[in-house]
TIBA-828662 format. One record per atom (N, C-alpha, C, O): x, y, z; residue in three letters; atom name. Coordinates in Angstrom, 1 decimal. Atoms other than C-alpha are relative to their C-alpha. Example, Ala and Ser with C-alpha at 12.3 -4.5 7.8 and 13.67 -1.06 7.14 Angstrom:
<nodes>
       x       y       z  rest  atom
     0.9    -1.2     0.0   ALA     N
    12.3    -4.5     7.8   ALA    CA
     0.9     1.2     0.0   ALA     C
     1.9     1.2     0.7   ALA     O
    -0.9    -1.1     0.0   SER     N
    13.7    -1.1     7.1   SER    CA
    -0.8     1.1     0.8   SER     C
    -0.3     2.2     0.9   SER     O
</nodes>
This chain:
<nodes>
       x       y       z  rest  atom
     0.9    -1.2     0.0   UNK     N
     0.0     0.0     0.0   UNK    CA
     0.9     1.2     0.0   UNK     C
     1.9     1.3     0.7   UNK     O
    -1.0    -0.8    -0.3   UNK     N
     1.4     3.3    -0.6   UNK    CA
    -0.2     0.9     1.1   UNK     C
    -1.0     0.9     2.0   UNK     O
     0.1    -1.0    -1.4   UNK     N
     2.3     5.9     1.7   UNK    CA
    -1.0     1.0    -0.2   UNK     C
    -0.8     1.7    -1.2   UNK     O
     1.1    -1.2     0.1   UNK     N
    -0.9     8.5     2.0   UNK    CA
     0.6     1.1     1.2   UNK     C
     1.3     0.8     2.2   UNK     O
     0.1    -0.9     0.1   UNK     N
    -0.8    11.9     2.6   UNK    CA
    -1.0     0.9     0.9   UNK     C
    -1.3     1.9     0.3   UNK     O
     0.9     0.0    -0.1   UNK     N
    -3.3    12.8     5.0   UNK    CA
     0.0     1.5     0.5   UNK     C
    -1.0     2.1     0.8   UNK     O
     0.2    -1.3    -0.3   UNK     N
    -2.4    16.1     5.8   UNK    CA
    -1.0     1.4    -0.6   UNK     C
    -0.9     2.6    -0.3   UNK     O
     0.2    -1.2     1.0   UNK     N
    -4.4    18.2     3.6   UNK    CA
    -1.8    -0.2     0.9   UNK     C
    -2.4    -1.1     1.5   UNK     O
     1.8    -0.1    -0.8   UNK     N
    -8.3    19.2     5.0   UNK    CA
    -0.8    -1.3    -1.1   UNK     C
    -0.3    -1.8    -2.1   UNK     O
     0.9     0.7     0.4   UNK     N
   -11.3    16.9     4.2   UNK    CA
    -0.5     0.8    -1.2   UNK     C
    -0.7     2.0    -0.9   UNK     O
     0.5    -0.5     1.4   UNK     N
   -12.5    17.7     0.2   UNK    CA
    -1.0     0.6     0.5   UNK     C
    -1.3     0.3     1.7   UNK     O
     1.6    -0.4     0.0   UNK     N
   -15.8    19.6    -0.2   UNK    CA
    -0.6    -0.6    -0.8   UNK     C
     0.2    -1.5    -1.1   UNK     O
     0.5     0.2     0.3   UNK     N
   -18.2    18.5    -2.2   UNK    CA
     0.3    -0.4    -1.5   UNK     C
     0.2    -1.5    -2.0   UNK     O
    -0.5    -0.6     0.9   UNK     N
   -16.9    19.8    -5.1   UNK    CA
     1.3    -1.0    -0.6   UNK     C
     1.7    -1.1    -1.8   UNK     O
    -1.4     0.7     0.3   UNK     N
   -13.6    17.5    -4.8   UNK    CA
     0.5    -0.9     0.0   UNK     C
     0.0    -1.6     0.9   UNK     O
    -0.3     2.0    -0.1   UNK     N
   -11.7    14.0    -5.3   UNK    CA
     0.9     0.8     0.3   UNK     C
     1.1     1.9    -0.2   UNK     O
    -1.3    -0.2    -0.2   UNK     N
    -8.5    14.2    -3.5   UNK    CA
     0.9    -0.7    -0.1   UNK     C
     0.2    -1.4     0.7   UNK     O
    -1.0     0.8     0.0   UNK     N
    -5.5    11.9    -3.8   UNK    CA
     1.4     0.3     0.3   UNK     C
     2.1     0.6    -0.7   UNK     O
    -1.6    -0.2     0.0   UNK     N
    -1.9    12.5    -2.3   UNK    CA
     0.5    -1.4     0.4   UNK     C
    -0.1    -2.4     0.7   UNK     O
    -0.5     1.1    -0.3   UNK     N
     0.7    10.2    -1.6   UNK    CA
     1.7     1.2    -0.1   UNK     C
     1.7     2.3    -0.6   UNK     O
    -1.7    -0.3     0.2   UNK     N
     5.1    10.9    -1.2   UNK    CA
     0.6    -1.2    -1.3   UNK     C
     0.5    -2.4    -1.4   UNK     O
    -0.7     0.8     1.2   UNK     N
     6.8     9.7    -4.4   UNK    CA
     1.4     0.0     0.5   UNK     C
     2.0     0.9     1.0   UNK     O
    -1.4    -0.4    -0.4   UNK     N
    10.3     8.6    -3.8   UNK    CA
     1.0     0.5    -0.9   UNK     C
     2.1    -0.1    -0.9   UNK     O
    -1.1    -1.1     0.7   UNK     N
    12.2    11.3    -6.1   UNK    CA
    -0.5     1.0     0.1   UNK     C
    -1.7     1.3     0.3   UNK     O
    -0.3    -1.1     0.4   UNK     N
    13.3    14.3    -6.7   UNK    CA
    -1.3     1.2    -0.2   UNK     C
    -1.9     0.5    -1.0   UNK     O
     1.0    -1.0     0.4   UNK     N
    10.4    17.3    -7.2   UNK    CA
     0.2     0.2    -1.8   UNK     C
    -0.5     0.3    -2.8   UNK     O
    -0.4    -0.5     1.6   UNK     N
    11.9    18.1   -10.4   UNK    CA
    -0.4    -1.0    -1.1   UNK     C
    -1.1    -0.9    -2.2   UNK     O
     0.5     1.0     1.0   UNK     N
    11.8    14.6   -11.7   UNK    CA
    -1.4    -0.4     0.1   UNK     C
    -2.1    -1.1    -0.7   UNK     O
     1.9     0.2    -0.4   UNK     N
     8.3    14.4   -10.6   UNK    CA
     0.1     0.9    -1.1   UNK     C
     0.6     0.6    -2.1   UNK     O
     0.0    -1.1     1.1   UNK     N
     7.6    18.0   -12.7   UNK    CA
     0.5    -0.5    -1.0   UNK     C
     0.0    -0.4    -2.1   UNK     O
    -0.3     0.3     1.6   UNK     N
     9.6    16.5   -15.2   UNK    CA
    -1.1    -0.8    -0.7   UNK     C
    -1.5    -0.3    -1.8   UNK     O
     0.9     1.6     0.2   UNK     N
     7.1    13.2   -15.7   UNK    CA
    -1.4     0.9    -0.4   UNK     C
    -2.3     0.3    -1.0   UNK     O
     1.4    -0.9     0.8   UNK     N
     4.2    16.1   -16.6   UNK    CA
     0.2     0.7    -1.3   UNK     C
    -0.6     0.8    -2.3   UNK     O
    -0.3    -0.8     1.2   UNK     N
     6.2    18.1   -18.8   UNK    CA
     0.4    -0.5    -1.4   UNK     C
     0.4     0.1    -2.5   UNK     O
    -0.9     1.0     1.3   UNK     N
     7.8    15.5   -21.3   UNK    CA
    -1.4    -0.5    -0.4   UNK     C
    -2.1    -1.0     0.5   UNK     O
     1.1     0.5     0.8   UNK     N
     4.9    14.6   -23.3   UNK    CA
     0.7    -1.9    -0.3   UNK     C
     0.0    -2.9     0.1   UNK     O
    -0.2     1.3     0.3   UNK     N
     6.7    11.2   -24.4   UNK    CA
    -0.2    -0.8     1.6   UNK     C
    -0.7    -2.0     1.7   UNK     O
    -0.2     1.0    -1.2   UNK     N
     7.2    10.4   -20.5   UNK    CA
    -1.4     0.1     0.6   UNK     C
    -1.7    -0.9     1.1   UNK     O
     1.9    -0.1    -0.3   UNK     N
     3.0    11.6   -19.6   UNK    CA
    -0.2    -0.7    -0.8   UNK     C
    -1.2    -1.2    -0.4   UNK     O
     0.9     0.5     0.8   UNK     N
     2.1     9.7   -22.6   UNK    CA
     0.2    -2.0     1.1   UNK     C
    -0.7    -2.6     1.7   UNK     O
    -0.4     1.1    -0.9   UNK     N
     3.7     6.4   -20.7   UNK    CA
    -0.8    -0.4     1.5   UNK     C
    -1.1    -1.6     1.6   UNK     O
     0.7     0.6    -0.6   UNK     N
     2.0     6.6   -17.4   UNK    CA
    -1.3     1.1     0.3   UNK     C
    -1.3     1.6     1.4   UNK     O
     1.2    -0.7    -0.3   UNK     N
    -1.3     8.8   -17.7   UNK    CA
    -1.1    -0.9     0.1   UNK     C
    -1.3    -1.6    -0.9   UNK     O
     1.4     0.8    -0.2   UNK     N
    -4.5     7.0   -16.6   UNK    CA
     0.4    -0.6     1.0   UNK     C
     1.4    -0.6     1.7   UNK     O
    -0.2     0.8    -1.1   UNK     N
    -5.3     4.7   -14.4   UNK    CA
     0.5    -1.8    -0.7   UNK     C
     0.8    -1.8    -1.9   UNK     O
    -0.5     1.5     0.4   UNK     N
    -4.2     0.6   -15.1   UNK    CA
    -0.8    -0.4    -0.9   UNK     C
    -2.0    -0.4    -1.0   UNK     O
     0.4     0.7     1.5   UNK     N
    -4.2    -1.0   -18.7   UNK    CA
    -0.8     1.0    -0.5   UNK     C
    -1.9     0.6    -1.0   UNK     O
     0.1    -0.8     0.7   UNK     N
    -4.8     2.7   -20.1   UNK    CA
     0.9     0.4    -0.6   UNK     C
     1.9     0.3     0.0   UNK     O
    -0.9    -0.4     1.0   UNK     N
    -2.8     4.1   -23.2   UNK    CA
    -0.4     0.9    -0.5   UNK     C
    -1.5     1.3    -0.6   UNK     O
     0.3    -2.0     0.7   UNK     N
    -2.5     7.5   -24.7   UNK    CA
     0.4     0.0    -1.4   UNK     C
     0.9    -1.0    -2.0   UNK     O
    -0.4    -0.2     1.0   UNK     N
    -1.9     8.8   -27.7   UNK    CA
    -0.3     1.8    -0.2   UNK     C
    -1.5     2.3     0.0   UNK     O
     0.4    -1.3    -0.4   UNK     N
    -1.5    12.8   -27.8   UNK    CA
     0.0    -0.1    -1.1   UNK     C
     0.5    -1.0    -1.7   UNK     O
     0.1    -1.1     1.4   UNK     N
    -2.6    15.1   -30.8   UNK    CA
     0.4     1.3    -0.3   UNK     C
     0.5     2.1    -1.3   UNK     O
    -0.2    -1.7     0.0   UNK     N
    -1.6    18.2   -29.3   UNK    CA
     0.7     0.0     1.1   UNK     C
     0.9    -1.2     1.5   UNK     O
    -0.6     0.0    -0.8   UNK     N
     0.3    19.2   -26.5   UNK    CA
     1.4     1.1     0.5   UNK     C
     2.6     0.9     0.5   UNK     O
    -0.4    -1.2    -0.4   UNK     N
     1.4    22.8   -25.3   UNK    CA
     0.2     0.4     1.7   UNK     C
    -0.6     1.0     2.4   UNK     O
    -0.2     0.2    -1.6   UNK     N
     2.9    22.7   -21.7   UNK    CA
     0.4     1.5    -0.1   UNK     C
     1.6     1.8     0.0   UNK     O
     0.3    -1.0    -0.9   UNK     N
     2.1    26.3   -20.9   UNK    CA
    -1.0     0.3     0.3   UNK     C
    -2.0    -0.4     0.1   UNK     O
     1.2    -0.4    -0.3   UNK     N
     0.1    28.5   -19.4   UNK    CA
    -1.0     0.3    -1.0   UNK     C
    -0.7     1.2    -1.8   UNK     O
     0.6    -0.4     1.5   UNK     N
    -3.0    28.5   -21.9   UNK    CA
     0.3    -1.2    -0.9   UNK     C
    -0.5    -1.3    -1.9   UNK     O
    -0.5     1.2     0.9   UNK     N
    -1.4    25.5   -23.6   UNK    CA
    -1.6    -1.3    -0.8   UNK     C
    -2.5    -1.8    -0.2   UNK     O
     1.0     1.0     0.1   UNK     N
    -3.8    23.1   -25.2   UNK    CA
     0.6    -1.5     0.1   UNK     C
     1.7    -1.8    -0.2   UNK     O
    -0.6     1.4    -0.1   UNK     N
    -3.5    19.3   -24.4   UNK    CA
    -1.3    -0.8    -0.3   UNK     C
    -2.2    -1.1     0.6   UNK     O
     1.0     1.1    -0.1   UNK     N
    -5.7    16.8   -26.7   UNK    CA
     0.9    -1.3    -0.2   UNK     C
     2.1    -1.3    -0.3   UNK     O
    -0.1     1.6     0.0   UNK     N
    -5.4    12.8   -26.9   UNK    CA
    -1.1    -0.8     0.0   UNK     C
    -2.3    -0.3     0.0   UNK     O
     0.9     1.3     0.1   UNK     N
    -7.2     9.6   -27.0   UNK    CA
     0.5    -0.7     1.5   UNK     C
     1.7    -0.7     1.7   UNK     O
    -0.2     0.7    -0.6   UNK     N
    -7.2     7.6   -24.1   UNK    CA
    -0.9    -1.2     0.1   UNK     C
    -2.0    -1.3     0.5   UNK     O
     0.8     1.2    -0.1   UNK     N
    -7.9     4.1   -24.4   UNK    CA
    -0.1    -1.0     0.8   UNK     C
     1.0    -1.6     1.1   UNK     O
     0.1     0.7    -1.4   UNK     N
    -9.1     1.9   -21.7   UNK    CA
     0.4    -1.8    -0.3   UNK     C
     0.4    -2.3    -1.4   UNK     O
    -0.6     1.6     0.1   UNK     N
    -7.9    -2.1   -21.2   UNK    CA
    -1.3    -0.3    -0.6   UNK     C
    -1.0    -1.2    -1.2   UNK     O
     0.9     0.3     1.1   UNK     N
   -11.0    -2.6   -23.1   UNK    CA
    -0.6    -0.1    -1.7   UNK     C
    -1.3    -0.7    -2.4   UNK     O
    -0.1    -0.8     1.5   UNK     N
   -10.6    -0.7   -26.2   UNK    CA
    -0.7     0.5    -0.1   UNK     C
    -0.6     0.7    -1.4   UNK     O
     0.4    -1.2    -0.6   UNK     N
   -12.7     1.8   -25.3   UNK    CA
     0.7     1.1    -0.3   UNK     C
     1.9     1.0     0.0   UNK     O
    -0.9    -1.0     0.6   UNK     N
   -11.5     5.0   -26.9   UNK    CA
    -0.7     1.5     1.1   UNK     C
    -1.9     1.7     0.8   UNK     O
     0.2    -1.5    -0.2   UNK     N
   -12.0     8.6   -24.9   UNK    CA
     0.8     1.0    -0.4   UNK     C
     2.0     0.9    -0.3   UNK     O
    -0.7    -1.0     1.0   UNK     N
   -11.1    11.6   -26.9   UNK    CA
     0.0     1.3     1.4   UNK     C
    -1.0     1.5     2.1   UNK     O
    -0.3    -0.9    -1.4   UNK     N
   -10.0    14.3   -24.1   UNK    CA
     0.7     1.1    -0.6   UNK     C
     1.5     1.0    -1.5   UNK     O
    -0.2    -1.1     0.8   UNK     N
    -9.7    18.0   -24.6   UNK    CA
     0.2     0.7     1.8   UNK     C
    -0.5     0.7     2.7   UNK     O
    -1.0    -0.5    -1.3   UNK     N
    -7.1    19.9   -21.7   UNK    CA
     0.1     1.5    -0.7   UNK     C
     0.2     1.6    -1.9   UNK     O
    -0.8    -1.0    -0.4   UNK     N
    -6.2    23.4   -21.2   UNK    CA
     1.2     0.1     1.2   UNK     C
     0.7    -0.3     2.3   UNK     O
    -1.0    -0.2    -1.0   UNK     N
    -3.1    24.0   -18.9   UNK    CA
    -0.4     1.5     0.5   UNK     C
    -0.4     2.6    -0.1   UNK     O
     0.6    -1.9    -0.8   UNK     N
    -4.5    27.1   -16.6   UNK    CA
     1.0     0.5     0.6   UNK     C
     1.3     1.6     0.5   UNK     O
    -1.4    -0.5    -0.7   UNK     N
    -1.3    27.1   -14.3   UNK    CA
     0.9    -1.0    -0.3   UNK     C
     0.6    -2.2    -0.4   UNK     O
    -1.2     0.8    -0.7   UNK     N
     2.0    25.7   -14.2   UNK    CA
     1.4     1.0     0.5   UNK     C
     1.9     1.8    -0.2   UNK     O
    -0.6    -0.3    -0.7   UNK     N
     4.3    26.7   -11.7   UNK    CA
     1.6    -1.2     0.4   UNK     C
     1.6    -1.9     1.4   UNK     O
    -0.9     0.9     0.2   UNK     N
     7.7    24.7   -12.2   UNK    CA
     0.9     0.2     1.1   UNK     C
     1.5     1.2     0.9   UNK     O
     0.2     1.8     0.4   UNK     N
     8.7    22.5   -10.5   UNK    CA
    -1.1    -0.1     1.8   UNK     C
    -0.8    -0.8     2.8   UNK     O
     0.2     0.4    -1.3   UNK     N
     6.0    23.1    -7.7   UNK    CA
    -1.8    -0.4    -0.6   UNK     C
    -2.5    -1.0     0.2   UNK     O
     1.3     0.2     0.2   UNK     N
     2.5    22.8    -9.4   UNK    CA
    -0.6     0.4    -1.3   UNK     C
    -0.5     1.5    -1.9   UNK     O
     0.8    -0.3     1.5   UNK     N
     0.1    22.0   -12.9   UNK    CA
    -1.4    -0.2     0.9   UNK     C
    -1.8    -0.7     1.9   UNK     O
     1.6     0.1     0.0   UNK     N
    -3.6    22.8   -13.2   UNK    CA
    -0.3     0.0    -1.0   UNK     C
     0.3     0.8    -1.7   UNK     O
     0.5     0.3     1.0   UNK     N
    -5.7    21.5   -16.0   UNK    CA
    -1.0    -0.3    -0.2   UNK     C
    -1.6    -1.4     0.2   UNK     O
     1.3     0.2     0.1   UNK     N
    -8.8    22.1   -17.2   UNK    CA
    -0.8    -1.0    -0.8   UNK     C
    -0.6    -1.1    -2.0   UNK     O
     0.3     1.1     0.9   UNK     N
   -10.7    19.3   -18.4   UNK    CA
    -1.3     0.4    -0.4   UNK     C
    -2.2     0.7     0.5   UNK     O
     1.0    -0.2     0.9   UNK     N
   -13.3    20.0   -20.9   UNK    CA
    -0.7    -0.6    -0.5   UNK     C
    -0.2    -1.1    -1.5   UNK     O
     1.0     1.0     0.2   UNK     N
   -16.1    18.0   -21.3   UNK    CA
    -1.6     0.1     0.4   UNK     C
    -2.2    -0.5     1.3   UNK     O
     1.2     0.2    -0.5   UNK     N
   -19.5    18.8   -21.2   UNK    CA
    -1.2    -0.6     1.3   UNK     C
    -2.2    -1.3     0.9   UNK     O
     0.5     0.6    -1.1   UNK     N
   -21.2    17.7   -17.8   UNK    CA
     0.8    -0.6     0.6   UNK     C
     0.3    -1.4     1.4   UNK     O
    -1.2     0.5    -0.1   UNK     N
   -17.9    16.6   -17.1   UNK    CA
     1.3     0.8     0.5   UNK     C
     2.5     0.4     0.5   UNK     O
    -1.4    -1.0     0.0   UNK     N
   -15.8    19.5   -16.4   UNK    CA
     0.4     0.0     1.7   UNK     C
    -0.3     0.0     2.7   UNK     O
    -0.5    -0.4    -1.5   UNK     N
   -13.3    20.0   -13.5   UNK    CA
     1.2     0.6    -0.1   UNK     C
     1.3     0.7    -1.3   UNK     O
    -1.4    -0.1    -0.3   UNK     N
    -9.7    21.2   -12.9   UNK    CA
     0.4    -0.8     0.9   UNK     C
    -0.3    -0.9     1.9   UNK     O
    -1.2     1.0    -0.3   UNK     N
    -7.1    18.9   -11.8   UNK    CA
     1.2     1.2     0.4   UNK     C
     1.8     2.0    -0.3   UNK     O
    -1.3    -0.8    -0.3   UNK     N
    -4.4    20.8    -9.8   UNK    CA
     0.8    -1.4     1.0   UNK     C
     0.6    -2.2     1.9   UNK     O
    -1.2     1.0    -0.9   UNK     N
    -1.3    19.0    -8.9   UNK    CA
     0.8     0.2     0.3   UNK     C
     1.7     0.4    -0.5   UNK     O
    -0.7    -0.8    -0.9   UNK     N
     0.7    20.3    -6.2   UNK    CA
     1.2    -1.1     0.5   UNK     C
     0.9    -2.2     0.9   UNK     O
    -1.2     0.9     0.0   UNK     N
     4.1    18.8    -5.9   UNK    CA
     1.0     0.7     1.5   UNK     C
     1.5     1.8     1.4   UNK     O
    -1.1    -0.6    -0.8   UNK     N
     6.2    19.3    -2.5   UNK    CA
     1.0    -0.6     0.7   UNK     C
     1.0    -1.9     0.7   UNK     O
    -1.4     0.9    -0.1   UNK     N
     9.5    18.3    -1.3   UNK    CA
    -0.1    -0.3     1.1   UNK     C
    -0.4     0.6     1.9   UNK     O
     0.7     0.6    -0.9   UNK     N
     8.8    16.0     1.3   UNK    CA
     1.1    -1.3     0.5   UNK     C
     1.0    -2.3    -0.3   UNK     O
    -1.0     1.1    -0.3   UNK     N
    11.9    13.5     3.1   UNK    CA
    -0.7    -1.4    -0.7   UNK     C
    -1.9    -1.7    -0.9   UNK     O
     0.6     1.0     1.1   UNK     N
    11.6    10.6     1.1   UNK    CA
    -0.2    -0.3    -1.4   UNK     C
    -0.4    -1.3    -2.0   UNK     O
     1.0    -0.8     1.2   UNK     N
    10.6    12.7    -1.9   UNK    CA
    -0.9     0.9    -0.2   UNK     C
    -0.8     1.9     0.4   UNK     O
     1.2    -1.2     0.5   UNK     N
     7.8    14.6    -3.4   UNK    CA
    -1.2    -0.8     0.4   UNK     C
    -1.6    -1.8    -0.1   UNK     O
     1.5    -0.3     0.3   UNK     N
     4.6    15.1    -1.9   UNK    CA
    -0.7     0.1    -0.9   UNK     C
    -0.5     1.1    -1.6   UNK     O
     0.5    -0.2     1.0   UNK     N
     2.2    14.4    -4.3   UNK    CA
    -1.3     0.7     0.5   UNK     C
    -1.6     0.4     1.7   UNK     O
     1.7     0.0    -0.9   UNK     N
    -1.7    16.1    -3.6   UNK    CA
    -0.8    -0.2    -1.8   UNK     C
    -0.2     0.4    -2.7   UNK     O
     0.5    -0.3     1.6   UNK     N
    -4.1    15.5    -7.3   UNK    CA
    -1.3     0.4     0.8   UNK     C
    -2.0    -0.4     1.5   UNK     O
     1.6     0.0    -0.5   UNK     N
    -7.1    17.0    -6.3   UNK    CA
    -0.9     1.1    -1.5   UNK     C
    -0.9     2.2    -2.1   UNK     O
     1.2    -0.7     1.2   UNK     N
   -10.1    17.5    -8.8   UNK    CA
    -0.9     0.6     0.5   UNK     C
    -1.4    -0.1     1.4   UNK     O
     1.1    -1.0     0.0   UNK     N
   -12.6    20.2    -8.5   UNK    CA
    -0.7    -0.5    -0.7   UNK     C
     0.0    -1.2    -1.5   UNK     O
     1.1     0.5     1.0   UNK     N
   -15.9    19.4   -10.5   UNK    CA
    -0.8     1.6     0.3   UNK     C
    -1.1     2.2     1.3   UNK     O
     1.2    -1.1     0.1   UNK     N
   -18.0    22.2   -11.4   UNK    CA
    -1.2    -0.1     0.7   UNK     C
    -1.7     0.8     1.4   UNK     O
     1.0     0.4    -0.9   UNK     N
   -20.8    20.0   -10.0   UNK    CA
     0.4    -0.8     0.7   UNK     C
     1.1    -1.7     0.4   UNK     O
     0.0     1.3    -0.9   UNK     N
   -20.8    18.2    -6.9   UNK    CA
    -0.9    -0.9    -0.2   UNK     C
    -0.8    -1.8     0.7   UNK     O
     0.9     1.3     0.0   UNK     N
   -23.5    15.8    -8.0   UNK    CA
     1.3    -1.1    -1.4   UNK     C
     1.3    -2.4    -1.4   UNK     O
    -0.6     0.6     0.6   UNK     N
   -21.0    14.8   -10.9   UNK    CA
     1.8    -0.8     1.1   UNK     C
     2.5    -1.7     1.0   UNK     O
    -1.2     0.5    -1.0   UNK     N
   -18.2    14.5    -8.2   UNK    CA
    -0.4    -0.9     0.4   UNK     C
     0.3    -1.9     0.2   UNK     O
     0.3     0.8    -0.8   UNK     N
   -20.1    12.4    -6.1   UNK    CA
    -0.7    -1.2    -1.4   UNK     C
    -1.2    -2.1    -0.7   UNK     O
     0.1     1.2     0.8   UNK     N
   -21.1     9.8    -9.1   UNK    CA
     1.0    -0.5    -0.3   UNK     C
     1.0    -1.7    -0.4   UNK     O
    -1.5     0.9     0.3   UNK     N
   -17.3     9.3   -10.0   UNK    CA
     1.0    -0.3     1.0   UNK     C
     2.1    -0.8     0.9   UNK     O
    -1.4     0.2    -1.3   UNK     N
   -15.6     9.4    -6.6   UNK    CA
     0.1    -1.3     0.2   UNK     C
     1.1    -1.3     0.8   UNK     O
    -0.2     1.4    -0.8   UNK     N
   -15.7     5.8    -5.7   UNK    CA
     0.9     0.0    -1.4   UNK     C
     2.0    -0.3    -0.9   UNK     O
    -0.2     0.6     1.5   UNK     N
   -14.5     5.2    -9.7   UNK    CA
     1.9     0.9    -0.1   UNK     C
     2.8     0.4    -0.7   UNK     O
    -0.5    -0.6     0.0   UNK     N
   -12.2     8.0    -9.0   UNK    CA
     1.5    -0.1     1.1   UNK     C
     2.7    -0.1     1.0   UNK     O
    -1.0    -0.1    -1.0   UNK     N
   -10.8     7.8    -5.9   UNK    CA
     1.5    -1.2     0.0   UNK     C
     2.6    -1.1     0.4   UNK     O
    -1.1     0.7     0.5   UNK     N
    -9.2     4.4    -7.0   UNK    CA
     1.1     0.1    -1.3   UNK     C
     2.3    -0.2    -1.3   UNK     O
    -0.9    -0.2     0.8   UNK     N
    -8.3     5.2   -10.5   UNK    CA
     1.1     1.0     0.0   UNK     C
     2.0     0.8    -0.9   UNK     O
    -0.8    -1.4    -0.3   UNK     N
    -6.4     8.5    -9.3   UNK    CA
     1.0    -0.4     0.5   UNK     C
     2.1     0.1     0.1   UNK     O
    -1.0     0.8    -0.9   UNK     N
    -4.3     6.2    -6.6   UNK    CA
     0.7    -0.9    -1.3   UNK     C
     1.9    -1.0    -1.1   UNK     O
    -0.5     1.1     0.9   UNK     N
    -3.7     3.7    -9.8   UNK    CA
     0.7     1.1    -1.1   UNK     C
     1.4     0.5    -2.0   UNK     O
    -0.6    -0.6     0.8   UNK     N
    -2.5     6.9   -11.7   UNK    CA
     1.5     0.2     0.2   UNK     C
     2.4     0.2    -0.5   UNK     O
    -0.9    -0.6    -0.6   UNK     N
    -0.3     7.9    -9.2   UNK    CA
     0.9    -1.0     0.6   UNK     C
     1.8    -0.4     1.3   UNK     O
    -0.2     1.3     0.3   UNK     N
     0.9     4.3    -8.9   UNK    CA
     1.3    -0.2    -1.0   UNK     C
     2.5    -0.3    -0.8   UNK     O
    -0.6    -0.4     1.0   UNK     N
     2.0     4.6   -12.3   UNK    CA
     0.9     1.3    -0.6   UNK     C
     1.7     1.2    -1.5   UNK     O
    -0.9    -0.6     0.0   UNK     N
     3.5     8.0   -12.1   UNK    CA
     1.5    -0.4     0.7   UNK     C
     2.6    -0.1     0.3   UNK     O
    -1.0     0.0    -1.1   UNK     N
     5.6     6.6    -9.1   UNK    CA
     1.2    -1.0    -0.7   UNK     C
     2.4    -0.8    -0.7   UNK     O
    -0.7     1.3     1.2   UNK     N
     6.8     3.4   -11.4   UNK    CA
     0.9     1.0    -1.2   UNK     C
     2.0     1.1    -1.6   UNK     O
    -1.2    -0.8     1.6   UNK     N
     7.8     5.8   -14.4   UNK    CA
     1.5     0.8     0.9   UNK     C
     2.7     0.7     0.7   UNK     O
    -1.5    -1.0    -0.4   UNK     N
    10.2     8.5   -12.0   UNK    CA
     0.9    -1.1     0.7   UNK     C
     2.0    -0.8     1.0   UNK     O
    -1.1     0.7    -0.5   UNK     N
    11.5     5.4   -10.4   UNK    CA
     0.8    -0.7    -0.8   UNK     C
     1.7    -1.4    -0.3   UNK     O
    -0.8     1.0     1.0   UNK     N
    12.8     3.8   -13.7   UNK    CA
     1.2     1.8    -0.6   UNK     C
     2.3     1.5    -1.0   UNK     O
    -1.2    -0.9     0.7   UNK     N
    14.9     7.4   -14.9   UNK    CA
     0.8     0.1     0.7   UNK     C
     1.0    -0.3     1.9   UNK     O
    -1.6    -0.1    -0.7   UNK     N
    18.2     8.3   -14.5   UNK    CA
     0.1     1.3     0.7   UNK     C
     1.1     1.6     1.3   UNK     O
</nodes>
């Protein structure tokens, strides 16, 4: 089980949260968002694959792709980058009809490694509270997967 994070307040309504300590560097963390080849590797949750079409890591940046699920299941996904703050925090608006939230991911330097926190905002809390159970695991299985990719670089 990994190590959690529990420092941060109880979500509102509004929010899925997920932190954990990754064991590297902050930077190589920030790195693993900013490299499009190394985000395309572990974005999603388990037995998901990417494929980007676009991908402008600034502020304003656009970020689309395909993500397709261990089923073959295709989601077509449409991002703005609203903040990034290097190498301490991305925010990303996800654009989707009945579906929208920002994703901010606050990165801090934490013995051990980097503090991770992913916490999603939803526009609606009734859409929050229909994917948190769905959420709260696949976010942990994201972050799983980020932890696997920065522990394989040099």
């Amino acid at each position: 089980m990994p190590e959690q994070d529990f420092s941060n307040p109880a979500p509102d309504a509004h929010e899925i949260v997920n932190s954990r300590v990754v064991a590297a560097p902050r930077e190589m963390v920030f790195a693993a968002f900013a490299d499009p080849g190394v985000l395309a590797c572990w974005w999603g949750p388990n037995g998901f694959t990417n494929e980007f079409h676009e991908f402008d890591f600034r502020n304003g940046g656009v970020w689309r792709f395909t993500m397709r699920g261990p089923d073959g299941a295709s989601y077509a996904m449409d991002h703005r980058f609203v903040e990034i703050v290097p190498p301490a925090r991305v925010a990303v608006r996800h654009l989707q009809p009945g579906h929208d939230f920002t994703l901010t991911v606050s990165l801090e330097e934490r013995a051990g490694g980097t503090g991770v926190t992913w916490r999603m905002r939803f526009d609606d809390p009734a859409e929050a509270a229909r994917l948190r159970r769905f959420l709260e695991v696949a976010n942990d299985e994201n972050l799983d997967r980020l932890a696997a990719q920065v522990s394989t670089q040099p």
